[in-house]
C-alpha positions as CSV (number, residue, x, y, z in Angstrom):
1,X,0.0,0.0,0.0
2,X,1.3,3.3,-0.8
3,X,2.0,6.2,1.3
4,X,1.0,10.0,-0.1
5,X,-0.4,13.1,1.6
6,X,-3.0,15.5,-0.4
7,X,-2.7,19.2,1.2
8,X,-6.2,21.4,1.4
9,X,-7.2,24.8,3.7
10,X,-8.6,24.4,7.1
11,X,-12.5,24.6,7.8
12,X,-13.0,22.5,11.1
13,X,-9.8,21.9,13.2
14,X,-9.1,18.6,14.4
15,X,-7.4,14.9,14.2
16,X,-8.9,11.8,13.2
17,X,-8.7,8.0,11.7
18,X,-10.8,6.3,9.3
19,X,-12.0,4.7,6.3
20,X,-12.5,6.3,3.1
21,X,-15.8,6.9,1.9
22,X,-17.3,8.9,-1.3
23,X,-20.6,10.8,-1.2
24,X,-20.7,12.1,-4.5
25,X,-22.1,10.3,-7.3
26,X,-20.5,8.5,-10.5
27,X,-19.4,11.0,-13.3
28,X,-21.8,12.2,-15.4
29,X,-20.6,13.3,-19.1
30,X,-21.4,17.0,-19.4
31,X,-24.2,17.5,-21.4
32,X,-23.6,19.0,-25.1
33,X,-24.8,21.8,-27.2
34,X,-28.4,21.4,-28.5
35,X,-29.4,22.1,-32.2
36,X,-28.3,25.5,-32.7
37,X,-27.1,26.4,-29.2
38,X,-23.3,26.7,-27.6
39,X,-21.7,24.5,-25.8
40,X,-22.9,24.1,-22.3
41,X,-20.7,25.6,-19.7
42,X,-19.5,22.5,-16.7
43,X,-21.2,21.9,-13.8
44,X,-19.6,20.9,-10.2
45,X,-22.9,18.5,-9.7
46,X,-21.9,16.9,-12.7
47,X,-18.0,15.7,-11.1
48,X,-18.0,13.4,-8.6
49,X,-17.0,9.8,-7.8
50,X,-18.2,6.8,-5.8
51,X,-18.1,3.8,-6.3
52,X,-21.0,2.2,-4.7
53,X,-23.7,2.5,-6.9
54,X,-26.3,0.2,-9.2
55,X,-26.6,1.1,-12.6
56,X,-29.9,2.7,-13.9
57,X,-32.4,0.9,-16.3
58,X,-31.2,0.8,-19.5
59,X,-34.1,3.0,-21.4
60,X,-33.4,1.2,-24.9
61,X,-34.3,-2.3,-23.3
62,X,-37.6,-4.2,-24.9
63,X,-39.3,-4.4,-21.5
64,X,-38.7,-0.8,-20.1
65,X,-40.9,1.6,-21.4
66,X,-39.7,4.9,-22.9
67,X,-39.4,7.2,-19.9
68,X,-40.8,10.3,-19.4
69,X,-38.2,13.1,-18.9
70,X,-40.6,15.4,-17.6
71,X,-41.8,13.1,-15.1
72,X,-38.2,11.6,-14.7
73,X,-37.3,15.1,-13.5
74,X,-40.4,15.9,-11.0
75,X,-40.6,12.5,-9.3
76,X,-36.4,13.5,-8.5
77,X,-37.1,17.1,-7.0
78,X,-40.1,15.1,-5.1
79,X,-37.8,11.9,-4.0
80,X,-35.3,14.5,-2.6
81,X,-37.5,16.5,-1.3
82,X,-39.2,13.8,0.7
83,X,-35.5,12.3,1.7
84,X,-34.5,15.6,2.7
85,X,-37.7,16.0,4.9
86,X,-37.5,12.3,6.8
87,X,-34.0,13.4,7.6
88,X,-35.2,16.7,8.9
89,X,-37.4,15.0,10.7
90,X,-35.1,12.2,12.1
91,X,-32.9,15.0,13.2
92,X,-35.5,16.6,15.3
93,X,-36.9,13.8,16.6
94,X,-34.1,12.9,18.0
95,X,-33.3,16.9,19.7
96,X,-31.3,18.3,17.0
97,X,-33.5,20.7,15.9
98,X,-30.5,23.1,15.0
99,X,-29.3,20.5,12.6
100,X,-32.4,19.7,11.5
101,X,-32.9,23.6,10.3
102,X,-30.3,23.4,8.3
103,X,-30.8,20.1,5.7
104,X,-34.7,21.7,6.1
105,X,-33.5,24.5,4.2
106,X,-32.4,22.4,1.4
107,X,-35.5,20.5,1.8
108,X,-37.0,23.5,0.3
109,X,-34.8,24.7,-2.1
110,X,-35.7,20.4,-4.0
111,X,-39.2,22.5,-4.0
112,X,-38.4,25.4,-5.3
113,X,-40.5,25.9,-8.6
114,X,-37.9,28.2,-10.1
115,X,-35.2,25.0,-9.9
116,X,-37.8,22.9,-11.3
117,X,-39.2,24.8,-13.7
118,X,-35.6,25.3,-15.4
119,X,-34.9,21.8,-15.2
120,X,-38.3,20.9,-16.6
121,X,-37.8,23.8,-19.3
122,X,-34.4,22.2,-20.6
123,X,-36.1,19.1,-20.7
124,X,-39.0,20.7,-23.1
125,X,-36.1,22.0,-25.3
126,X,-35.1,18.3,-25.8
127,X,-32.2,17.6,-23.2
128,X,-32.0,14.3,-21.2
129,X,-33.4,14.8,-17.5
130,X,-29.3,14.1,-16.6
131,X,-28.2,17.1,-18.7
132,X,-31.8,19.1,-17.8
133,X,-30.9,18.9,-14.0
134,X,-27.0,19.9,-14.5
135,X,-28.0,23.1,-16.5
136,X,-30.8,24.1,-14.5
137,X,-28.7,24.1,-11.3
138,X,-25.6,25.0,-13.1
139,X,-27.5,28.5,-13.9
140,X,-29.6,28.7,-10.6
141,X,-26.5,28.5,-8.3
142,X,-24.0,30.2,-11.0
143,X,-26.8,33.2,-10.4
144,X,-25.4,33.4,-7.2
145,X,-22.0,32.8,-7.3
146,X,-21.2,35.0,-10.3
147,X,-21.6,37.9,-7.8
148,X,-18.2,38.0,-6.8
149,X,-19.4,37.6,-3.1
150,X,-17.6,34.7,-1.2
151,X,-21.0,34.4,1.1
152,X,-23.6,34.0,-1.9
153,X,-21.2,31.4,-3.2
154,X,-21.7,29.3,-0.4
155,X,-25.5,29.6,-1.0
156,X,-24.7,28.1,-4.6
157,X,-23.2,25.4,-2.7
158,X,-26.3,24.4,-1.0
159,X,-27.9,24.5,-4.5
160,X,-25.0,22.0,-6.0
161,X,-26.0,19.8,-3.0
162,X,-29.2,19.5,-3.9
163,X,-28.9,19.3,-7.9
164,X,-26.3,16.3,-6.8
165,X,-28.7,14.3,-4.8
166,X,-31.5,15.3,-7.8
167,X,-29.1,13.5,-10.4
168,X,-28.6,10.8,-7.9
169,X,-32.1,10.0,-8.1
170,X,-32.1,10.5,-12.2
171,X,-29.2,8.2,-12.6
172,X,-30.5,5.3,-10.1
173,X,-27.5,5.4,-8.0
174,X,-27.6,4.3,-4.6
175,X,-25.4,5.1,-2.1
176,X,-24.0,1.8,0.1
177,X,-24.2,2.7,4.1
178,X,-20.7,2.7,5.1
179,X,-18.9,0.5,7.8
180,X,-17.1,3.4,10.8
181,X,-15.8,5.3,11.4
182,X,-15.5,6.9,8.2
183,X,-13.8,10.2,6.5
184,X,-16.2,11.2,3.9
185,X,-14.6,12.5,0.6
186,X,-16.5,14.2,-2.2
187,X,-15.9,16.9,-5.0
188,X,-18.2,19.1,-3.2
189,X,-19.5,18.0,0.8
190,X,-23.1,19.0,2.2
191,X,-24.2,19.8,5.5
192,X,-26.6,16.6,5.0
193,X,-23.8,14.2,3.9
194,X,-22.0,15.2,7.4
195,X,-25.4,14.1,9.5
196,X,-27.1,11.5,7.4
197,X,-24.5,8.9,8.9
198,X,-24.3,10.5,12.6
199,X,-22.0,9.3,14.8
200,X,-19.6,7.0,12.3
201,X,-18.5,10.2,10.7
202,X,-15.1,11.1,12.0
203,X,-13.6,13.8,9.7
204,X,-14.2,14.8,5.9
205,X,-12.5,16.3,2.8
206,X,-14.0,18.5,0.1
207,X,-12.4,19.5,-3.1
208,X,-14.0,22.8,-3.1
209,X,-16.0,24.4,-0.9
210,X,-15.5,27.7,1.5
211,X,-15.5,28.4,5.1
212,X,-18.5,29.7,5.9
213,X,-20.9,26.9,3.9
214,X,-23.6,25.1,6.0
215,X,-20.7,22.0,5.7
216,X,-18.4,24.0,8.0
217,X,-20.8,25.6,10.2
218,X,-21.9,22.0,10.6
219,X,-18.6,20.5,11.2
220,X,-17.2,23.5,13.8
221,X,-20.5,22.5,15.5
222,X,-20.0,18.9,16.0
223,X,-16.4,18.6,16.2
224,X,-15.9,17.2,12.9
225,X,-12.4,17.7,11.4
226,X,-13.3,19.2,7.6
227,X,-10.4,20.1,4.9
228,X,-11.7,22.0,2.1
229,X,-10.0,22.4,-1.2
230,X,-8.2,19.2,-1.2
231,X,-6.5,17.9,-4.4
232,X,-9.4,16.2,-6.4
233,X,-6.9,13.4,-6.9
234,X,-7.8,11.7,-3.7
235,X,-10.9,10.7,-5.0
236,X,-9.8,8.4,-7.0
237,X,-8.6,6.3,-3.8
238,X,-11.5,4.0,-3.1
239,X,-14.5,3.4,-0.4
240,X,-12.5,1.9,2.2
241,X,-8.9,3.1,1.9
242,X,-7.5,4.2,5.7
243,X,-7.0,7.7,5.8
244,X,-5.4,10.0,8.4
245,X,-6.5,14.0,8.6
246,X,-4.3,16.2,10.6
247,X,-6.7,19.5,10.2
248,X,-4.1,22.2,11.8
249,X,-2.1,20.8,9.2
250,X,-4.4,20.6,6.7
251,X,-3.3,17.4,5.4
252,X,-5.2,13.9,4.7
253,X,-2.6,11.2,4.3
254,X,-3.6,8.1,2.8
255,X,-2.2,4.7,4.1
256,X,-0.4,6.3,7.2
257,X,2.4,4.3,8.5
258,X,2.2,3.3,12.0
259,X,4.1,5.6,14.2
260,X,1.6,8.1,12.1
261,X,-1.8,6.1,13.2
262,X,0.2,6.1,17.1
263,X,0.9,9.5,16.9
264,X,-2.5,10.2,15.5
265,X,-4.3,8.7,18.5
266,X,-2.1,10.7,20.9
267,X,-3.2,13.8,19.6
268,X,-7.0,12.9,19.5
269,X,-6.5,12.1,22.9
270,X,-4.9,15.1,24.0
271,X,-7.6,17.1,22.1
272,X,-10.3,15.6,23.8
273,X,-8.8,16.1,27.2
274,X,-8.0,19.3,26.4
275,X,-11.5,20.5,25.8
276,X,-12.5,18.5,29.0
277,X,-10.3,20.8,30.8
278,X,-11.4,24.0,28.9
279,X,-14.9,23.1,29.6
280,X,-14.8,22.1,33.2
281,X,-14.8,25.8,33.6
282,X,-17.9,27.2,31.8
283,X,-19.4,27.1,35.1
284,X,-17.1,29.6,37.0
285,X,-16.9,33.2,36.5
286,X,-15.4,35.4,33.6
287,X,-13.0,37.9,35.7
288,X,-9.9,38.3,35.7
289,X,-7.1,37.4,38.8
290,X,-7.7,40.6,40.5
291,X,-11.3,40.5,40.3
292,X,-12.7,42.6,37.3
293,X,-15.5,40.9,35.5
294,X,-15.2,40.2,31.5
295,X,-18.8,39.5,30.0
296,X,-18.3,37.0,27.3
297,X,-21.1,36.7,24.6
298,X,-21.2,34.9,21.3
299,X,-21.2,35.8,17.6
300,X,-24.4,33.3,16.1
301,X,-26.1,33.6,13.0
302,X,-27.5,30.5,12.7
303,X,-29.8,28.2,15.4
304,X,-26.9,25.5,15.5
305,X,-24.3,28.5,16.3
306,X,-26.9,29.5,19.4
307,X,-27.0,26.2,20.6
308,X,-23.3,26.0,21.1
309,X,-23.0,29.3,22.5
310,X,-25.8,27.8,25.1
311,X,-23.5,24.8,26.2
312,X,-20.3,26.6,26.4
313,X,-22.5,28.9,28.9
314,X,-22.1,32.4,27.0
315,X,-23.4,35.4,28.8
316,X,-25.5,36.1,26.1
317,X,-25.3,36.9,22.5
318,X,-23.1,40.5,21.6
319,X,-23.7,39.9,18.1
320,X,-26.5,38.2,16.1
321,X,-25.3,38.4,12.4
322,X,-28.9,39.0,10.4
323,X,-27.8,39.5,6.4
324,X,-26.5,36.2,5.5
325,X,-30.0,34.3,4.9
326,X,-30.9,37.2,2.5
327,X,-27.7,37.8,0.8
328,X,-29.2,36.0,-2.7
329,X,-32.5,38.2,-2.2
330,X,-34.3,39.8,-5.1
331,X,-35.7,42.9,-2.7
332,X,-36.0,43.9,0.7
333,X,-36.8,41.1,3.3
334,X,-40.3,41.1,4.7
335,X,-41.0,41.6,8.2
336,X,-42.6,37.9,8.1
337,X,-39.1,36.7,6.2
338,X,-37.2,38.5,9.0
339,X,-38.9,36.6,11.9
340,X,-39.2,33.1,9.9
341,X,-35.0,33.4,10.4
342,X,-35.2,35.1,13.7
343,X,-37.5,33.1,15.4
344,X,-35.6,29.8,15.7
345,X,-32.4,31.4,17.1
346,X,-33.9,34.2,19.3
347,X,-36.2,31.3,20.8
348,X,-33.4,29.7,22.6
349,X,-32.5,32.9,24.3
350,X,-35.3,34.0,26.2
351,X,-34.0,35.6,28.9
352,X,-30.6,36.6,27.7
353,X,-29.3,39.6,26.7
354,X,-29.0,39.8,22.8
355,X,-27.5,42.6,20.3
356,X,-28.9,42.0,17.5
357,X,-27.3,43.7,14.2
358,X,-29.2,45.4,11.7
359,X,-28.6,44.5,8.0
360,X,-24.8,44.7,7.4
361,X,-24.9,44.7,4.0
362,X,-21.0,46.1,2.1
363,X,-18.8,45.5,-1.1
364,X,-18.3,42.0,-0.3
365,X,-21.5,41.2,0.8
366,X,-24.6,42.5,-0.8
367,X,-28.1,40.9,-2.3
368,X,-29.0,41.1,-6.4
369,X,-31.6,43.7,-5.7
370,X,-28.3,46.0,-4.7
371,X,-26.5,45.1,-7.5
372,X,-27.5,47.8,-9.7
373,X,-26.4,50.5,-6.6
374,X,-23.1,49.2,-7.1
375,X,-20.5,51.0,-8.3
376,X,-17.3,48.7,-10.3
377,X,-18.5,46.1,-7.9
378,X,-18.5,48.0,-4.9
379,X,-21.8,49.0,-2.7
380,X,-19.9,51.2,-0.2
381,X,-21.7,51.0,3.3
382,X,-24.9,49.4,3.7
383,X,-26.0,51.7,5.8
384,X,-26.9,54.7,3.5
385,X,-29.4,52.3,1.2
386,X,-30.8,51.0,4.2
387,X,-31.8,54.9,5.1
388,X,-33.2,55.6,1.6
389,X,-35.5,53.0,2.1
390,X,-37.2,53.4,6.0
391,X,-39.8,50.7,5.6
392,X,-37.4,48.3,5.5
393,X,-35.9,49.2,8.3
394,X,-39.0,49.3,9.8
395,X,-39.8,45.8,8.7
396,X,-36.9,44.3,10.4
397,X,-37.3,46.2,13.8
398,X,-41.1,44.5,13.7
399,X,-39.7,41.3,13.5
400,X,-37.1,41.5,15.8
401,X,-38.7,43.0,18.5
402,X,-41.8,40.3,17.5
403,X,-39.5,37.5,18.0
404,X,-37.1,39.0,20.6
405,X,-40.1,40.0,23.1
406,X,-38.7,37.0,25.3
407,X,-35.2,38.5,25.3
408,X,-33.2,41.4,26.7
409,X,-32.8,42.7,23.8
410,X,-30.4,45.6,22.1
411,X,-30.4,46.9,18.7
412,X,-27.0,47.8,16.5
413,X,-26.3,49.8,13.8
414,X,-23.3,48.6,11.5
415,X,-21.3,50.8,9.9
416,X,-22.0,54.5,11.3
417,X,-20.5,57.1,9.8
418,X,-22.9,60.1,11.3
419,X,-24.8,61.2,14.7
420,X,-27.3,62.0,12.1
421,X,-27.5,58.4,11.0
422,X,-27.6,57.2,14.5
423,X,-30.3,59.2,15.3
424,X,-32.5,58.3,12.1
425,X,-32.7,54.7,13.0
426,X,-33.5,55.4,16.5
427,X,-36.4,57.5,15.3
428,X,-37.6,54.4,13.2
429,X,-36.7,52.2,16.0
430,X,-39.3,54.3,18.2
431,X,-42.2,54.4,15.5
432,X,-42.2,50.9,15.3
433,X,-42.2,50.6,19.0
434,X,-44.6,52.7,19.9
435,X,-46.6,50.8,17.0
436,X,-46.5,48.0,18.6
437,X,-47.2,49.6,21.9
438,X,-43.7,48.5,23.4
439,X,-40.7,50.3,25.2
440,X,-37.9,50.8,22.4
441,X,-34.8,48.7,23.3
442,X,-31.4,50.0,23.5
443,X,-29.8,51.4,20.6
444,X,-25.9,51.4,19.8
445,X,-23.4,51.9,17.2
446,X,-21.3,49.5,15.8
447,X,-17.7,51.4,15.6
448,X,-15.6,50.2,12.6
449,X,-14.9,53.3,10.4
450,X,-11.9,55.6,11.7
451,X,-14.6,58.6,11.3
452,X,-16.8,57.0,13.8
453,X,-14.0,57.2,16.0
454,X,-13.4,60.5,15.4
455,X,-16.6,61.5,16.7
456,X,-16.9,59.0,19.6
457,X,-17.9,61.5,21.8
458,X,-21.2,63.0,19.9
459,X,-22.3,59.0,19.4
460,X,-21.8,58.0,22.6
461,X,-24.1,60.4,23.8
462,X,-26.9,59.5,21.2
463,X,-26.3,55.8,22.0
464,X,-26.6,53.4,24.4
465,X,-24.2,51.1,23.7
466,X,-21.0,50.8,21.6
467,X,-19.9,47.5,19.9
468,X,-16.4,47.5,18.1
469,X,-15.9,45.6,14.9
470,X,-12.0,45.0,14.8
471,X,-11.8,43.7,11.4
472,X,-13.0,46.3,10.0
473,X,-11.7,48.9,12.3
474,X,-8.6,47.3,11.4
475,X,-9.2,47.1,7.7
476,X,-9.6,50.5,7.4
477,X,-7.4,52.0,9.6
478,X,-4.4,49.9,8.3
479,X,-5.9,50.6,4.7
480,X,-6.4,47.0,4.4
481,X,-8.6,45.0,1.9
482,X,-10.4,42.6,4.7
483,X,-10.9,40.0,2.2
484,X,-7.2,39.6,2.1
485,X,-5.8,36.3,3.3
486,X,-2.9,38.4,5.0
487,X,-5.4,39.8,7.5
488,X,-4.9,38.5,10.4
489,X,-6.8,39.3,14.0
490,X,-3.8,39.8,15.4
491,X,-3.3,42.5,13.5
492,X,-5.7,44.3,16.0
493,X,-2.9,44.8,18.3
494,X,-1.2,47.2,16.0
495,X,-0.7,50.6,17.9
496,X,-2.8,52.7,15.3
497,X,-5.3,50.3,15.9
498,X,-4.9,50.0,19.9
499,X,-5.1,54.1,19.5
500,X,-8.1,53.7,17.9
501,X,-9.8,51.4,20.7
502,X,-8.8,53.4,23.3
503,X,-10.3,56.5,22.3
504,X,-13.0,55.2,21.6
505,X,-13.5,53.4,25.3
506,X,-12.5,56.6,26.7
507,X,-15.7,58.2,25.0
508,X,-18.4,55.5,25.7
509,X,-17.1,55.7,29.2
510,X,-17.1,59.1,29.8
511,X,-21.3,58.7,28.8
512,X,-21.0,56.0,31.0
513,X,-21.9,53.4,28.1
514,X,-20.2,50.1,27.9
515,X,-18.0,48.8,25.1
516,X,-17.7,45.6,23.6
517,X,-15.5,44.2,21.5
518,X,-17.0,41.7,18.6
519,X,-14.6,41.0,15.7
520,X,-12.1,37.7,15.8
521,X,-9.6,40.1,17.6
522,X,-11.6,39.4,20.9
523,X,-10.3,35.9,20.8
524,X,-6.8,36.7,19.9
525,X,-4.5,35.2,22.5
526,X,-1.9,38.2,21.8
527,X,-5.0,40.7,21.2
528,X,-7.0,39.5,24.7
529,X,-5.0,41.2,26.9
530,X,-4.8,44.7,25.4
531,X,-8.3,44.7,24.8
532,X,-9.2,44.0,28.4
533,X,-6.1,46.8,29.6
534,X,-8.2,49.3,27.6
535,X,-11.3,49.1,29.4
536,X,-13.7,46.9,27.1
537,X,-16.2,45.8,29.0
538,X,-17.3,42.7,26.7
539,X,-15.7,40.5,24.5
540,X,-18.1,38.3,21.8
541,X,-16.7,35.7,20.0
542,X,-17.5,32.7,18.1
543,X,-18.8,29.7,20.4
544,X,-15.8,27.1,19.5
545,X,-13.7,30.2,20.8
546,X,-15.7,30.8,24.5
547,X,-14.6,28.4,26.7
548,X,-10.5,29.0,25.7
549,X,-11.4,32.6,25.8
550,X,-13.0,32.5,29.4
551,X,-10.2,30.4,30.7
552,X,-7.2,32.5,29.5
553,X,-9.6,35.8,30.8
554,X,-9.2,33.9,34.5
555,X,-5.5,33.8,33.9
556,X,-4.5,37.4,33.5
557,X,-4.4,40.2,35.8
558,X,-6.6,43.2,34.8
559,X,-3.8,46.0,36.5
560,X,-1.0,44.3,34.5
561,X,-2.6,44.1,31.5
562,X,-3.7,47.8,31.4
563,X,-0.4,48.8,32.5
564,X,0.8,46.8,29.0
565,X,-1.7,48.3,27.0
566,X,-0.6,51.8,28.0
567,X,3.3,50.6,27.1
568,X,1.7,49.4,23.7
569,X,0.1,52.9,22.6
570,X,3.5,54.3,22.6
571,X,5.6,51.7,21.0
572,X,5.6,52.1,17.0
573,X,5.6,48.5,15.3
574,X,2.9,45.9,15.6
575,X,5.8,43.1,16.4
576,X,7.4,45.4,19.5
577,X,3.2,45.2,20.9
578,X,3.6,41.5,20.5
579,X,6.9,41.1,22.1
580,X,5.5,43.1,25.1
581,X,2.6,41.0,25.6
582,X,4.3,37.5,25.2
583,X,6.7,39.1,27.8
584,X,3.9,40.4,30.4
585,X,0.8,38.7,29.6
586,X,1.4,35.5,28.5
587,X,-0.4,32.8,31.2
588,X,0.4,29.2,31.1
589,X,-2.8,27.7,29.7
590,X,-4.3,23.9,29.3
């Protein structure tokens, strides 16, 4: 048996063992050109490979009758559909409703009539239901990708997942259930392919695919290792080949030797007792060694995301992301669309205190019914075209305050560049409240553009709250593209950046208004410290991040780390900030 290693990009950290197995379906030829038309572009439900399968009924057999494509086509969608459903259902049944959310969503997109009606349409115009189905969701989910926005392209993916397990269904291939535990492989891996074999799944490997798909959300949710854009070559190894994935390393390694398998186990078991210790302290406070409390919240957008935030004992939720389930929108969302989302997450959080964000949409994420606002690609802030059009700000303050009324809830503006803007969506804020005969609930600004720091002062005191989004802040202080792979949290630490925080603490306190701090900088080891020596009163970051976060917080002391954050405003490179902290505030941790 040979030895080789495939190299990908980390999704879902983690170490495991397994056998081999292939999820997506035998390759189907792309389909060609019909009389008169060009050639049809490829399709990523059309690659695949697996090797358990039957083959389908030969159609030119004397006994089969000639199928209908039409029909061939809607009993698929249905068959789906209905799979998609029982899982759905399964899942729930069983207490996994956040999971079960999830593959319900693709559940509907098998009965969207749009889908169906292309695929049905090609059909008409004489393609085979195979190539019907590949075009129609070629051209559904390419309508999303195409707009250069890394979010909506994950949305295609849930498309391709479906049109895969459509053609499944065309081509009569069935999937054999798989012997544990097992690394599932496939050209493209859906959030349904990671539960439909619960617990034998170990770890999986995707040859494309992006970090913030329902796949990875689901996999950083259960613990699953998941590489991403793995070399397509390693699915030519077959069902059943022993794999090893080293995640940090990105790596799957096929036919490990066996100091690898040892060395393998040793980390998995290390891992495990790691989190054990990590966890074992959810239970105990968030303050540092001297005493000051550090409220820890959680960044969720998604019911699965709440969940873990529940378990890992959060002190609530600091930032509710709210634009990603309408980023492939064709107009504003509906007060009734806005709760439908709302409704399952802010349900398991009655009680809590929850900020919830207002529509963030910006140049790397915005909807089609943007598009023609944007400039060379770029939107500019969202903000602005959320102004010029008040009822649906309006619409979205009904529904949350409709499905928050169990929680203690706060409202966020993103992207404030004005008092004046400030002040107009507090003025919605309070129509719709007194609408619906309720007290308005705390208002605040996100703080993320260098000329919202600037006037810190005049927002703090026409706010309640202020919540700072270091990436950005960072971004655009450093004159950084955030989509850049060189931007790092820890970048946060920089002292033009640091300046930047600091002022704007010193504001909201001065109003006495706290400040919380809810970018990936919050759960920066190196950026921790400085943050808390500043005065930020909250740090909010992803759940897989709050129970390391809590514990280091119970390792420092708050008068030595704001003693190293003053030392850091005056030094003039990011790397002498970093030296400093290793040097001061550096705890020994699990």
């Amino acid at each position: 048996m040979t030895r080789s290693t495939y190299v990908g990009h980390l999704a879902s950290a983690g170490t495991a063992l397994g056998l081999l197995h292939h999820t997506d379906l035998p390759p189907v030829a792309p389909p060609g050109p019909g009389p008169g038309e060009p050639p049809a572009p490829d399709s990523a439900v059309a690659a695949g490979a697996g090797a358990a399968s039957d083959p389908a009924p030969d159609p030119a057999s004397p006994s089969a009758p000639a199928p209908d494509p039409v029909a061939e086509v809607t009993e698929a969608f249905d068959a789906v559909a209905e799979q998609l459903a029982g899982l759905s259902q399964t899942l729930r049944a069983s207490g996994q409703t956040d999971m079960a959310d999830i593959v319900e969503v693709d559940g509907y997109i098998a009965l969207d009539g749009e889908l169906r009606g292309a695929a049905v349409q090609q059909v008409r115009a004489g393609r085979s239901a195979p190539d019907a189905v590949v075009l129609a969701v070629h051209e559904y989910a390419a309508l999303l990708a195409n707009l250069d926005d890394p979010t909506l392209a994950e949305r295609a993916a849930d498309v391709r997942q479906v049109g895969r397990r459509v053609l499944a269904h065309v081509a009569g291939a069935k999937s054999a259930v798989p012997e544990g535990p097992v690394v599932l492989a496939a050209q493209e891996i859906g959030a349904a392919d990671l539960l439909e074999y619960g617990d034998l799944v170990v770890a999986a490997v995707s040859a494309i695919g992006g970090p913030n798909s329902h796949a990875s959300i689901i996999a950083r949710s259960l613990g699953i290792p998941l590489i991403l854009g793995i070399d397509a070559e390693v699915l030519n190894h077959p069902d059943g080949t022993e794999v090893l994935i080293d995640a940090e390393r990105s790596t799957l390694t096929v036919n490990p030797e066996p100091g690898e398998r040892t060395a393998a186990v040793a980390a998995m078991d290390a891992a495990r007792r790691r989190r054990e210790v990590l966890a074992a302290e959810r239970d105990l406070p968030s303050q540092t060694l001297d005493g000051q409390a550090v409220a820890l919240c959680a960044n969720v957008a998604t019911s699965v995301e709440t969940k873990a935030a529940n378990t890992a004992k959060a002190d609530g939720v600091g930032l509710l992301r709210t634009e990603l389930p309408f980023l492939d929108a064709r107009s504003w969302p509906t007060a009734e669309q806005h709760a439908a989302v709302l409704r399952p997450i802010l349900g398991k959080l009655a009680g809590q205190p929850v900020t919830v964000r207002m529509l963030d949409f910006a140049d790397d994420k915005f909807p089609p019914f943007l598009a023609d606002q944007a400039v060379d690609g770029h939107l500019g802030r969202g903000l602005p075209h959320m102004l010029a059009e008040p009822h649906a700000f309006a619409d979205q303050f009904r529904a949350i305050l409709a499905a928050g009324e169990a929680c203690d809830l706060r409202v966020m503006i993103p992207m404030v560049a004005t008092v004046e803007e400030l002040a107009a969506c507090a003025r919605i804020l309070a129509d719709v409240a007194a609408e619906l005969d309720v007290a308005p609930p705390p208002i605040g600004a996100m703080i993320e553009l260098p000329e919202a720091v600037e006037i810190a002062d005049e927002l703090a005191a026409a706010g309640a709250f202020f919540s700072i989004g270091s990436n950005d802040l960072t971004s655009q202080i450093l004159g950084l593209d955030r989509r850049d792979p060189a931007v790092s949290p820890a970048l946060a630490a920089h002292p033009r950046v640091l300046d930047a925080i600091a002022r704007t603490v010193q504001a909201a306190h001065r109003r006495d208004i706290r400040v919380s701090v809810c970018g990936d900088a919050a759960a920066h080891p190196l950026v921790i410290p400085l943050l808390l020596g500043l005065g930020c009163d909250v740090l909010s970051v992803a759940p897989a991040a709050l129970d390391e976060t809590r514990v280091r917080v119970r390792r420092l002391d708050a008068q030595i780390c704001a003693d190293v954050a003053a030392e850091a405003l005056a030094c003039e490179t990011l790397e002498g900030v970093q030296r400093l902290v290793r040097r001061r505030c550096w705890p020994a941790m699990p």
